[in-house]
MARROTI-863206 format. One line per field, with one value per residue: residue number from 1; residue in one letter; chain; x, y, z of N, C-alpha, C in turn. Coordinates in Angstrom, 1 decimal. Layout:
resi <- NUM	...
resn <- a	...
chain <- A	...
n.u <- X	...
n.v <- Y	...
n.w <- Z	...
ca.u <- X	...
ca.v <- Y	...
ca.w <- Z	...
c.u <- X	...
c.v <- Y	...
c.w <- Z	...
//
This chain:
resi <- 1	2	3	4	5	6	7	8	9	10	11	12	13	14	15	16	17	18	19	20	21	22	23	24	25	26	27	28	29	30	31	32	33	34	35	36	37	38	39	40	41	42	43	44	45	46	47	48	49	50	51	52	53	54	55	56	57	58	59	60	61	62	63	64	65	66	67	68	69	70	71	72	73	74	75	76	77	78	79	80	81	82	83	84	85	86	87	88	89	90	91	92	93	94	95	96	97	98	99	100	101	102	103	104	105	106	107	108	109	110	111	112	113	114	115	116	117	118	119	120	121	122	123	124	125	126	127	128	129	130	131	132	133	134	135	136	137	138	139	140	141	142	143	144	145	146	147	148	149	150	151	152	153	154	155	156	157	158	159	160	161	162	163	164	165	166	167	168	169	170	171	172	173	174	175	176	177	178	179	180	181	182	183	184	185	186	187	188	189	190	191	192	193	194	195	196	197	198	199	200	201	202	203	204	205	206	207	208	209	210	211	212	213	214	215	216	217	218	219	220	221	222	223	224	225	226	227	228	229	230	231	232	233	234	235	236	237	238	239	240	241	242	243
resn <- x	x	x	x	x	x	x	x	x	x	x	x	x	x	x	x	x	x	x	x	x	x	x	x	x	x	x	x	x	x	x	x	x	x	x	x	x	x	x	x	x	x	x	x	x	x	x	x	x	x	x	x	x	x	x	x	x	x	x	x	x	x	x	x	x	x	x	x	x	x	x	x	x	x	x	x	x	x	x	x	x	x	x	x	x	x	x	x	x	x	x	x	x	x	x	x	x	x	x	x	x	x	x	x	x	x	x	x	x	x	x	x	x	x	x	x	x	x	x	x	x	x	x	x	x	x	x	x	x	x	x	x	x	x	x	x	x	x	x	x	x	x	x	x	x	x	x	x	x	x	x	x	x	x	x	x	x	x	x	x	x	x	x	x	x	x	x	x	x	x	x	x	x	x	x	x	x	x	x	x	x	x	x	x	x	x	x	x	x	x	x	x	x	x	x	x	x	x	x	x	x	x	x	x	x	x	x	x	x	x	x	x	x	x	x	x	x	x	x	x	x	x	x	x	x	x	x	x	x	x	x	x	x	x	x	x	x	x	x	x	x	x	x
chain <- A	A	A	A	A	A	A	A	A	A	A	A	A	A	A	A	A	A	A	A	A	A	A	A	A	A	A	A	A	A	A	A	A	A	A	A	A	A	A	A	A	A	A	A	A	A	A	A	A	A	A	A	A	A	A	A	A	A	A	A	A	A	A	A	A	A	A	A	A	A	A	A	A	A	A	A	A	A	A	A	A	A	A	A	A	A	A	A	A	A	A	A	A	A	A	A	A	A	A	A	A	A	A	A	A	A	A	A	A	A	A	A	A	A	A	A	A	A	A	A	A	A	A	A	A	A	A	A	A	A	A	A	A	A	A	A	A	A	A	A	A	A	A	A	A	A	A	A	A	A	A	A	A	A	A	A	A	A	A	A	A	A	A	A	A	A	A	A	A	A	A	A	A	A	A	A	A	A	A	A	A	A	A	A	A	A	A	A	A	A	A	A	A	A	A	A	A	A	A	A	A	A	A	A	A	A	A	A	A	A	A	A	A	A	A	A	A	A	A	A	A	A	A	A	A	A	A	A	A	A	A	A	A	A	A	A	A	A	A	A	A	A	A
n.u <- -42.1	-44.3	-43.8	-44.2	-43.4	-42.3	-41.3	-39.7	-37.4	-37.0	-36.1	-33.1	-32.5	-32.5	-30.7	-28.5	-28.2	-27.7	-25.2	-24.2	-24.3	-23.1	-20.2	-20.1	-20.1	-17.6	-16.1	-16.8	-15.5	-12.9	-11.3	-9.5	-6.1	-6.1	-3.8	-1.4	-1.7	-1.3	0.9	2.8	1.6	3.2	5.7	6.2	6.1	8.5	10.1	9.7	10.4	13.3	13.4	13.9	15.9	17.9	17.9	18.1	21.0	21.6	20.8	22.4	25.3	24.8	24.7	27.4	29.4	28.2	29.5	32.3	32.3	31.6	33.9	35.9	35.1	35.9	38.6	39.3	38.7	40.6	42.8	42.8	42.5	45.2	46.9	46.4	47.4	50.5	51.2	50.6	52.9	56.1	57.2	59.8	60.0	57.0	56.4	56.9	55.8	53.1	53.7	54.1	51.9	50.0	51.0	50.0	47.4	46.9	47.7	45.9	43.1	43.8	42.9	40.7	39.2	39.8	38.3	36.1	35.7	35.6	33.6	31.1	31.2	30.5	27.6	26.5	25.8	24.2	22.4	21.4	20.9	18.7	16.6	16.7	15.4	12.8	11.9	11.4	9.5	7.3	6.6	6.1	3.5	2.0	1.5	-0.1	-2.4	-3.0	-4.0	-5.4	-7.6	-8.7	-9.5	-11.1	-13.2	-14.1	-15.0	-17.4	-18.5	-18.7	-20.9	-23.1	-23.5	-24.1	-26.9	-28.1	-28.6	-29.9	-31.9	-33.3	-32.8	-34.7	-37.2	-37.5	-37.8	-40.2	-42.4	-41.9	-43.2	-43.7	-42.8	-41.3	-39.1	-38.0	-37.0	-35.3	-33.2	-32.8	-31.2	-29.3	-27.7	-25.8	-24.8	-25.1	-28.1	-29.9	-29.9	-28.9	-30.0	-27.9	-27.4	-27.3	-25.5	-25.1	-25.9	-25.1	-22.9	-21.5	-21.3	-21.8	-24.3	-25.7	-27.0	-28.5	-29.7	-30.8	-32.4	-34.3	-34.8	-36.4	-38.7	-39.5	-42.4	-43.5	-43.8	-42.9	-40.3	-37.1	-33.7	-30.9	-28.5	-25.8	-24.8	-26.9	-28.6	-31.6	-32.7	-33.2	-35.1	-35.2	-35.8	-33.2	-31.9	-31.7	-33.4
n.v <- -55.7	-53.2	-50.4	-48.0	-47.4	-44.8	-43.6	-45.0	-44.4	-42.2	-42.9	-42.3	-40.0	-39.1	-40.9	-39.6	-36.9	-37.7	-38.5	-35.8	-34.4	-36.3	-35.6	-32.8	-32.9	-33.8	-31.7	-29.9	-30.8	-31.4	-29.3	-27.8	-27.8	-27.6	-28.9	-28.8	-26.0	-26.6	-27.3	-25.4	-23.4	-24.9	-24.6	-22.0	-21.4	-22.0	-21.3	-18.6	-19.7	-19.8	-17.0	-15.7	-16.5	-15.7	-12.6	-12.2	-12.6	-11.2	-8.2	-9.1	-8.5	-5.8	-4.8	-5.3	-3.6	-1.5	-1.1	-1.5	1.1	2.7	2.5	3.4	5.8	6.4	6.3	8.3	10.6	10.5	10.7	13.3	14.3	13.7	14.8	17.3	17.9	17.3	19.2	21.5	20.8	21.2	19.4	16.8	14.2	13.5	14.2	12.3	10.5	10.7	10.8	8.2	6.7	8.1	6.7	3.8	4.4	5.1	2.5	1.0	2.4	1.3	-1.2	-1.6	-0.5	-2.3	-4.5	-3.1	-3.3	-5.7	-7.1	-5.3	-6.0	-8.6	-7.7	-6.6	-9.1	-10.7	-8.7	-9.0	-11.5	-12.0	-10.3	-11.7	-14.0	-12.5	-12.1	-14.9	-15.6	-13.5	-14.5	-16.8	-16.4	-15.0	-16.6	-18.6	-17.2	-17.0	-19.3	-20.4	-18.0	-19.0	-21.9	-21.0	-20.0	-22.0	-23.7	-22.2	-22.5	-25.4	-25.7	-24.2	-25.4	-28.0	-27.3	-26.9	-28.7	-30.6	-29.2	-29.9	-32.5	-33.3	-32.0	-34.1	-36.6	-36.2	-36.6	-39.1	-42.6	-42.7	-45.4	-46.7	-44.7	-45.4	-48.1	-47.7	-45.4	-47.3	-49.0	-47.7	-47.1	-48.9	-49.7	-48.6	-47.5	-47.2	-48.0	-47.3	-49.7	-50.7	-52.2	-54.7	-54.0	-53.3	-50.0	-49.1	-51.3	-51.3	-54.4	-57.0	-58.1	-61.8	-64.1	-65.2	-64.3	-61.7	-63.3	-63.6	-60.6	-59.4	-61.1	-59.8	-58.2	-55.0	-52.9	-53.9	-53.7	-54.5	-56.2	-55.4	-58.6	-58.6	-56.4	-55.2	-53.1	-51.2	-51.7	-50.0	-49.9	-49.1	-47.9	-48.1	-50.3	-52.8	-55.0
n.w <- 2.8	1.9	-0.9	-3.1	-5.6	-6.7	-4.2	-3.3	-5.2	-4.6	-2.5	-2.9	-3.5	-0.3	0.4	-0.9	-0.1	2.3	2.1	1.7	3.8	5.6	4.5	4.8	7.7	8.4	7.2	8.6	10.8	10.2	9.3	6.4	6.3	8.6	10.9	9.4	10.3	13.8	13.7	13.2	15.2	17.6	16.0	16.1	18.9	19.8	18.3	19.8	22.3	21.5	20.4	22.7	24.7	22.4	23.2	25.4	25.1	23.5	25.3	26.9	26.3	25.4	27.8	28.5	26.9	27.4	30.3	29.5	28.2	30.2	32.2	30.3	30.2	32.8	32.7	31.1	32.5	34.6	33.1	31.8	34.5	35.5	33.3	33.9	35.8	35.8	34.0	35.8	38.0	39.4	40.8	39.8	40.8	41.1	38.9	37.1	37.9	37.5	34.5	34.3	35.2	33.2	31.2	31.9	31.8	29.3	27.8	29.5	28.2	25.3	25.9	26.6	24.9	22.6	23.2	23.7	21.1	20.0	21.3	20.5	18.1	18.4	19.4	17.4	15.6	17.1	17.5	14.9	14.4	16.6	14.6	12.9	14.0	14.6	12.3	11.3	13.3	12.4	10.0	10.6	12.1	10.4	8.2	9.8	10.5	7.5	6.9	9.0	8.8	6.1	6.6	9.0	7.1	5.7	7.6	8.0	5.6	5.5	7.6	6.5	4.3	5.7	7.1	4.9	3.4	5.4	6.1	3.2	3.1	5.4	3.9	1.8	3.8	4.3	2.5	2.2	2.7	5.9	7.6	5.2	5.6	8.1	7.7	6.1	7.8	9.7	8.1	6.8	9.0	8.9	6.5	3.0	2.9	0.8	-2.5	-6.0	-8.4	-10.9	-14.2	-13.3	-11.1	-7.5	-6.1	-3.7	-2.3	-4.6	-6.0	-8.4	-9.0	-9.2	-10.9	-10.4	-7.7	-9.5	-10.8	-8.7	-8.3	-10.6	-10.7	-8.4	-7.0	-8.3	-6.5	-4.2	-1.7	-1.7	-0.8	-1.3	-1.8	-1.1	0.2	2.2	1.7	0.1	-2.6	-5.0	-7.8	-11.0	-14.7	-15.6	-14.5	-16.0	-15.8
ca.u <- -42.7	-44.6	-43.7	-44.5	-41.8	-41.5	-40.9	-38.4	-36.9	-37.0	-34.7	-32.1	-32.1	-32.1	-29.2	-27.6	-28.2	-27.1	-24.0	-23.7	-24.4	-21.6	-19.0	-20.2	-19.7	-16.1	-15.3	-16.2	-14.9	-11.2	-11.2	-8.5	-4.5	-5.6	-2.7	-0.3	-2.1	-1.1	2.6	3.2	1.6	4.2	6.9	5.9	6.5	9.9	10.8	9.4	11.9	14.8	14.1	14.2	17.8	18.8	17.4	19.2	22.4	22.0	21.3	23.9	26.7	24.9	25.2	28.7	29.6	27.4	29.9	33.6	32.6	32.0	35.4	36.9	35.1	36.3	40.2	39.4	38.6	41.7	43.9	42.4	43.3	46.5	47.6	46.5	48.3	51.2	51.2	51.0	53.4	57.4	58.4	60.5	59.6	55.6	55.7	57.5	54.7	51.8	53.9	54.0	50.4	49.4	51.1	49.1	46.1	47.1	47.5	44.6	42.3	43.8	42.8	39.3	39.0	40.0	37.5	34.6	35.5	35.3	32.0	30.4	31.1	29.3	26.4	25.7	25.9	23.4	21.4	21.3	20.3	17.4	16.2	16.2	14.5	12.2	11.2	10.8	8.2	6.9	6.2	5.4	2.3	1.4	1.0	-0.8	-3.3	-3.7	-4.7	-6.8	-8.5	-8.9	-10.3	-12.6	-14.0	-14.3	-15.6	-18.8	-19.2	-19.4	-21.9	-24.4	-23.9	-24.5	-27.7	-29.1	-28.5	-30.7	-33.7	-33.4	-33.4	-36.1	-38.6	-38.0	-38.3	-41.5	-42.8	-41.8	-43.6	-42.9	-42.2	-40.1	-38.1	-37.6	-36.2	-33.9	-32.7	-32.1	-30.1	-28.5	-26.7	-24.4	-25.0	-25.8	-29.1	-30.3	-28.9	-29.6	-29.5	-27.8	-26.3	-26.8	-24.7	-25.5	-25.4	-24.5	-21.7	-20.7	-21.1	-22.7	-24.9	-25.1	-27.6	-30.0	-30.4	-31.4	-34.0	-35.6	-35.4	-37.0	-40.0	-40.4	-43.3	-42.6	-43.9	-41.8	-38.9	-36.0	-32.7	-29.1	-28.2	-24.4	-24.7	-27.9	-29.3	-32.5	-31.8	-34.4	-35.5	-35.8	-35.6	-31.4	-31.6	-32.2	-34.1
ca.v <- -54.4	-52.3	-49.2	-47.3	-47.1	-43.4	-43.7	-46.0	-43.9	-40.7	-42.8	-42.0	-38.5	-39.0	-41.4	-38.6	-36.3	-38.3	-38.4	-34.6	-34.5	-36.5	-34.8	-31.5	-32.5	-33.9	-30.8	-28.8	-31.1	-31.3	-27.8	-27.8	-26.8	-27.9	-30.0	-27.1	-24.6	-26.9	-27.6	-23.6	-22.9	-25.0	-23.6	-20.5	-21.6	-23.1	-19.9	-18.1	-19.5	-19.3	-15.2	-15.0	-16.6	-14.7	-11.5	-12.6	-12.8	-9.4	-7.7	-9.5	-7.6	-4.3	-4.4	-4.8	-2.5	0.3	-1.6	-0.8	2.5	3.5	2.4	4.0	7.5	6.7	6.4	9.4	11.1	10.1	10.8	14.5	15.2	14.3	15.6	18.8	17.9	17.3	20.3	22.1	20.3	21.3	18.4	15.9	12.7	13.2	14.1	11.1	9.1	11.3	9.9	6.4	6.4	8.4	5.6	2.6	4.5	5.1	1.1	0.7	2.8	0.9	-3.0	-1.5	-0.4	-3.2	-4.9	-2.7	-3.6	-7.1	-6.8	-4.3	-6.9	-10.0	-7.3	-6.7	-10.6	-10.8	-8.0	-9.7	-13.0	-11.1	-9.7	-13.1	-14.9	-12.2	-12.1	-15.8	-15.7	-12.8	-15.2	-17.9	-15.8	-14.5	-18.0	-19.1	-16.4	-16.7	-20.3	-20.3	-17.7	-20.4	-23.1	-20.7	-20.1	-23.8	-24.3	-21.9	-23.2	-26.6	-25.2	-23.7	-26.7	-29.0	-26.7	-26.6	-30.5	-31.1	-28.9	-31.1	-34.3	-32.9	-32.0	-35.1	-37.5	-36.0	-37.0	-40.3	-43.1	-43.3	-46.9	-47.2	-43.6	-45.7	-49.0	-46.9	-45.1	-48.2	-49.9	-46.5	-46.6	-50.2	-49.4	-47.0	-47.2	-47.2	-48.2	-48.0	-51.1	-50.2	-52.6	-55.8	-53.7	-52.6	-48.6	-49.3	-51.6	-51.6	-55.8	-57.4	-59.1	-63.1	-64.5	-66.1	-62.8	-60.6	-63.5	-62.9	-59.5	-59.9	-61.9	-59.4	-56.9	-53.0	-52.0	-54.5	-53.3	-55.0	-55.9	-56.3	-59.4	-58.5	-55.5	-55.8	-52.0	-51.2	-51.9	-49.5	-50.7	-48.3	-48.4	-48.3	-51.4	-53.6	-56.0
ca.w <- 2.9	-0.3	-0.9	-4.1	-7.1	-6.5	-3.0	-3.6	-6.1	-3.1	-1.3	-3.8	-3.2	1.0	0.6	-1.9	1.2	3.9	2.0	1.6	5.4	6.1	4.1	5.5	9.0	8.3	6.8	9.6	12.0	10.2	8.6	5.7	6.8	10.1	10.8	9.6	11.9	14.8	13.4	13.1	16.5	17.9	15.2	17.3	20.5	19.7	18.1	20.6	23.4	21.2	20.6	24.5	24.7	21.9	23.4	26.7	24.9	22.8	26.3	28.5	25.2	25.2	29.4	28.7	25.7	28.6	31.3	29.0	27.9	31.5	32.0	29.7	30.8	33.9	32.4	30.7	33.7	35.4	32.1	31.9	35.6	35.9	32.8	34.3	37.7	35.1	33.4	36.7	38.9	39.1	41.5	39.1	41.2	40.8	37.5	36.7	38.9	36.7	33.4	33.9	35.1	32.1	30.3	31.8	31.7	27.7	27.4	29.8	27.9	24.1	26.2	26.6	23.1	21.6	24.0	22.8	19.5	19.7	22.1	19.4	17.0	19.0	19.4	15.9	14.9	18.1	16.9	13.5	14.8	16.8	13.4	11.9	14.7	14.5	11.3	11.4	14.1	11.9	8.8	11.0	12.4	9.0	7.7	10.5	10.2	6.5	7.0	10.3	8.1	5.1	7.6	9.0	5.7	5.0	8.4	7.8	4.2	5.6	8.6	5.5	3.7	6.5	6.9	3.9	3.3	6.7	5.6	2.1	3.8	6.4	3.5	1.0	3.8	4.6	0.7	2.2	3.4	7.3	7.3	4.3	5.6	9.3	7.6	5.6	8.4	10.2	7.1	6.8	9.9	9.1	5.2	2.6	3.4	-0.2	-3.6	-7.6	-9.1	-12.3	-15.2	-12.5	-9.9	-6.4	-6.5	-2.3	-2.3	-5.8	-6.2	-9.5	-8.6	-9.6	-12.3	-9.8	-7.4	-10.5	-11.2	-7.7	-8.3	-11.8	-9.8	-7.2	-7.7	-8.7	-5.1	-3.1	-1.3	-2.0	-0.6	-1.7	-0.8	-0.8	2.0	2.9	1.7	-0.1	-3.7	-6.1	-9.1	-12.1	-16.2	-15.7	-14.2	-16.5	-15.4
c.u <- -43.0	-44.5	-43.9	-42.8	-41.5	-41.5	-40.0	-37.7	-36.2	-36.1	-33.4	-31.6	-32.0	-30.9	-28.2	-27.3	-27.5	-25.3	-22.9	-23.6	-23.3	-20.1	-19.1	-19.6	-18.5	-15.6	-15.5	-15.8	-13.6	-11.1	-9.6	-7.1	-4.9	-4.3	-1.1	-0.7	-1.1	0.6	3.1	2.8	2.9	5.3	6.8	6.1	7.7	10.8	10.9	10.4	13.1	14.9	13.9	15.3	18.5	18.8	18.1	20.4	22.6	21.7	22.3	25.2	26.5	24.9	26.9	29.7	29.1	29.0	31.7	33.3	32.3	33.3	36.0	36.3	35.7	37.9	40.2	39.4	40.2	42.9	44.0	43.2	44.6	47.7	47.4	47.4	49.7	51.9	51.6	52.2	55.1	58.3	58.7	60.0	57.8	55.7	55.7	56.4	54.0	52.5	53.5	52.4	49.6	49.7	50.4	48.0	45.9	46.7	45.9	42.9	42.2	42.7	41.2	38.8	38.9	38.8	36.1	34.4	35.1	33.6	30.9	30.1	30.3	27.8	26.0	25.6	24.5	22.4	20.7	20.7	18.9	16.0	15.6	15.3	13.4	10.8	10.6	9.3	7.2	6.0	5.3	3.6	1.6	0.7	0.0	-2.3	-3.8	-4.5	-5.3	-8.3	-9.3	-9.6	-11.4	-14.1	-14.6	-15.2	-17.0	-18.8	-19.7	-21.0	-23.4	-24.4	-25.0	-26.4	-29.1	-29.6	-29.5	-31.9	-34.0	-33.8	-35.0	-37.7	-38.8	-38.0	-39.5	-42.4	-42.6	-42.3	-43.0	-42.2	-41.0	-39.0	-37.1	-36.7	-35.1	-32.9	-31.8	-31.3	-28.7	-27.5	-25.5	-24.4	-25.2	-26.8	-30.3	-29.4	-29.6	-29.0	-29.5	-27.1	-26.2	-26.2	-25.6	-24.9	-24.9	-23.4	-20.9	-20.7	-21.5	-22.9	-25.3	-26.5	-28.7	-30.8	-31.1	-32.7	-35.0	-36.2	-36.3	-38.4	-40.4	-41.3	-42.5	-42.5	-43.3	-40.7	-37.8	-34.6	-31.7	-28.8	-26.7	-24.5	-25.8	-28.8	-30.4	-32.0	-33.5	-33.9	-35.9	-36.0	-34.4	-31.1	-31.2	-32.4	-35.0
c.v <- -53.9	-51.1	-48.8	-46.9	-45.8	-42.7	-44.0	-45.2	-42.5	-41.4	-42.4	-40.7	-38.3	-39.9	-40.4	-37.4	-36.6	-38.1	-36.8	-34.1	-34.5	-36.0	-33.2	-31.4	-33.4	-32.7	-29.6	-29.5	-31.2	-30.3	-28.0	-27.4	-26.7	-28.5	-28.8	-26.1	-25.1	-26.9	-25.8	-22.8	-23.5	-24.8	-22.5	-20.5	-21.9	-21.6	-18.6	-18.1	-19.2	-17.7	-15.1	-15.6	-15.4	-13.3	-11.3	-11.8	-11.2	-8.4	-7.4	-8.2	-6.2	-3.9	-4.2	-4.2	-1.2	0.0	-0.6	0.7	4.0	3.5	3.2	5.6	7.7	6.8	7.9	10.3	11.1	11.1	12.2	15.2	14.8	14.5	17.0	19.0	18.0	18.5	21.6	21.9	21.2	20.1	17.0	14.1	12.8	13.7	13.0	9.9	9.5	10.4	8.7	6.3	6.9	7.5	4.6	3.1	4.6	3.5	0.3	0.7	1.6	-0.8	-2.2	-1.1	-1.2	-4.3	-4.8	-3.1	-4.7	-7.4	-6.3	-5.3	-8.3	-8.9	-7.2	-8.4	-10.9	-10.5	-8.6	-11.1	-12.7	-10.6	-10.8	-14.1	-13.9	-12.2	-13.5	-16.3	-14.6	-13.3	-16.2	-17.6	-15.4	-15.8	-18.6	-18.2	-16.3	-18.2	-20.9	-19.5	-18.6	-21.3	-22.5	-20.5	-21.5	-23.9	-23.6	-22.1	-24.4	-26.5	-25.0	-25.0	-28.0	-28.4	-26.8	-28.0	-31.0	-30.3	-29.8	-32.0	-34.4	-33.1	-33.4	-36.4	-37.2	-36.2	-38.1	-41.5	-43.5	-44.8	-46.9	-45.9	-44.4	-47.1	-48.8	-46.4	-46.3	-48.8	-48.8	-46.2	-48.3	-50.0	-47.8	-46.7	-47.5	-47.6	-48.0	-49.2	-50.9	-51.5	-53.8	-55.4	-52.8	-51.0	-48.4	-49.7	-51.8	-53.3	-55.9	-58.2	-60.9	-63.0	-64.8	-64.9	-61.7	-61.8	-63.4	-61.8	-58.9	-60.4	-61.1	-58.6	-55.5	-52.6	-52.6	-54.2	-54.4	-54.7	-56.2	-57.5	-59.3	-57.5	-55.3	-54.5	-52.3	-51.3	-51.4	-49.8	-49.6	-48.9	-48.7	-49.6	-52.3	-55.1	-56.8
c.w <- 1.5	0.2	-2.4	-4.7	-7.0	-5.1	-2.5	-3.9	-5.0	-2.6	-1.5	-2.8	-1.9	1.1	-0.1	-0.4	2.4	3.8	2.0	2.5	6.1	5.6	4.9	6.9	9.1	7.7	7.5	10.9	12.2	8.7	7.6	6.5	8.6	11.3	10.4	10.4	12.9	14.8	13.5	14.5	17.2	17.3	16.6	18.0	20.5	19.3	19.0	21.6	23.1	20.9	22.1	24.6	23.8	22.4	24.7	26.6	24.2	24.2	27.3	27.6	25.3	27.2	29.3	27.8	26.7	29.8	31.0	28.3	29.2	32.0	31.5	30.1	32.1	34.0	31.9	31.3	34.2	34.5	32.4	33.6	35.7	34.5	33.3	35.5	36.6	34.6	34.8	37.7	38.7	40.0	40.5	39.5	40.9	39.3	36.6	37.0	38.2	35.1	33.0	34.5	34.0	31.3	30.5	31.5	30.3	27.2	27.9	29.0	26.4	24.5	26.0	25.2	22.3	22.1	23.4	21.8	19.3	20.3	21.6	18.2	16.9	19.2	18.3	15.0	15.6	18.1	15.7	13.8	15.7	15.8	12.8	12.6	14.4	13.0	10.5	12.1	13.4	10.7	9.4	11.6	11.4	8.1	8.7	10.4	9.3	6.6	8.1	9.9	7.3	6.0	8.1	8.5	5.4	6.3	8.0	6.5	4.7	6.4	7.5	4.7	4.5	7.0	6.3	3.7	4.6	6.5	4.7	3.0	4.8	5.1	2.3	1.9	4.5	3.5	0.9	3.0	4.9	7.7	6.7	4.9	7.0	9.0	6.8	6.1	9.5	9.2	7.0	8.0	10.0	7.3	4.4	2.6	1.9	-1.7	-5.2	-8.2	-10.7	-13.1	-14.1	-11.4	-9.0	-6.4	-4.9	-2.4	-4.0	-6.7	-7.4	-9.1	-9.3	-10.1	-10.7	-8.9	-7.9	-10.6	-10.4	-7.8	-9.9	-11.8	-8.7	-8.1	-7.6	-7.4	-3.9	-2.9	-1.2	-1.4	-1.2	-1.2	-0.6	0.5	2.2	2.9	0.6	-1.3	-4.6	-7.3	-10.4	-13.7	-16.2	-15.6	-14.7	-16.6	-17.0
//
């Protein structure tokens, strides 16, 4: 195939493109801190069921912290009336019977006290472990939000990039011979499609090329398209080269 030296040269800049193409649409397909988004949504869910146990458990304590201080109004109740029956009474045998019930209801009342206390004391541990799970799922959403943000950002930079990079390519391979833009595009999809041949080396795969390949390409003409013979892309010919 002939194509003209600054045709050739154009493929540069649609292989440069193609490349900026493909970084664009990996970078909005795997958006930065994607990978921790997903780790922190399920953080979140994990944390999530453990503040419903804990929230269980701080309910079931303040049901029965509500449970012993009805109790104990209801001793208090009791105490109140038959110290008044007490107070009123003159028969020796019930007052004797109001005593000693005033006395269990006395010990009754201290068992439920000491009860509360201990119950009061699993609820503020309970409370406190509420607090801490909370403000864990608190962080854990904060983070997640500052970097879903971040990614979305990245994602529409990549979008305008990927964009702008596709009008480019659009109007310099229109400046390019249809032929030579269709055998590019086919090399371009098992290859890089184009290469500079700088210093003996393939600007595609990187190779240096061997003494006898440079003297082909030495013997071709300016306007003959030329391949790599290591990976098999277009291999442009400038002043760098040195041929």
């Amino acid at each position: 195939m002939k194509a003209s030296p600054r045709d050739q040269r154009a493929l540069l800049d649609l292989a440069e493109l193609d490349s900026r193409i493909r970084r664009a649409e990996a970078a909005r397909a795997n958006p930065p801190h994607a990978a921790r988004v997903k780790d922190l949504l399920a953080r979140r869910q994990t944390l999530s069921q453990e503040l419903t146990g804990l929230l269980g458990a701080r309910d079931d304590l303040r049901t029965e912290v509500s449970r012993i201080e009805s109790d104990v109004a209801v001793v208090d109740a009791r105490r109140a009336r038959d110290t008044e029956r007490l107070a009123a009474t003159s028969n020796v045998k019930e007052a004797q019977g109001l005593e000693s019930e005033l006395a269990s209801l006395a010990r009754r009342k201290s068992d439920l006290e000491d009860a509360e206390l201990e119950v009061m004391e699993r609820l503020e541990a309970a409370e406190q472990a509420v607090a801490v799970q909370e403000e864990l799922i608190a962080r854990t959403n904060a983070e997640g939000a500052e970097l879903s943000a971040a990614g979305k950002a990245a994602v529409e930079d990549a979008t305008r990039d990927l964009e702008a990079a596709g009008r480019d390519r659009r109007a310099v391979a229109d400046g390019i011979a249809a032929d030579l833009v269709a055998l590019y595009d086919k090399l371009a999809s098992r290859n890089a499609g184009a290469g500079l041949l700088t210093r003996n080396t393939c600007g595609g795969c990187h190779m240096v090329l061997s003494g006898t390949d440079l003297g082909g390409l030495r013997r071709a003409e300016e306007d003959e398209v030329v391949m790599c013979p290591e990976c098999g892309c277009i291999l442009v010919r400038t002043e760098e080269s040195g041929l």
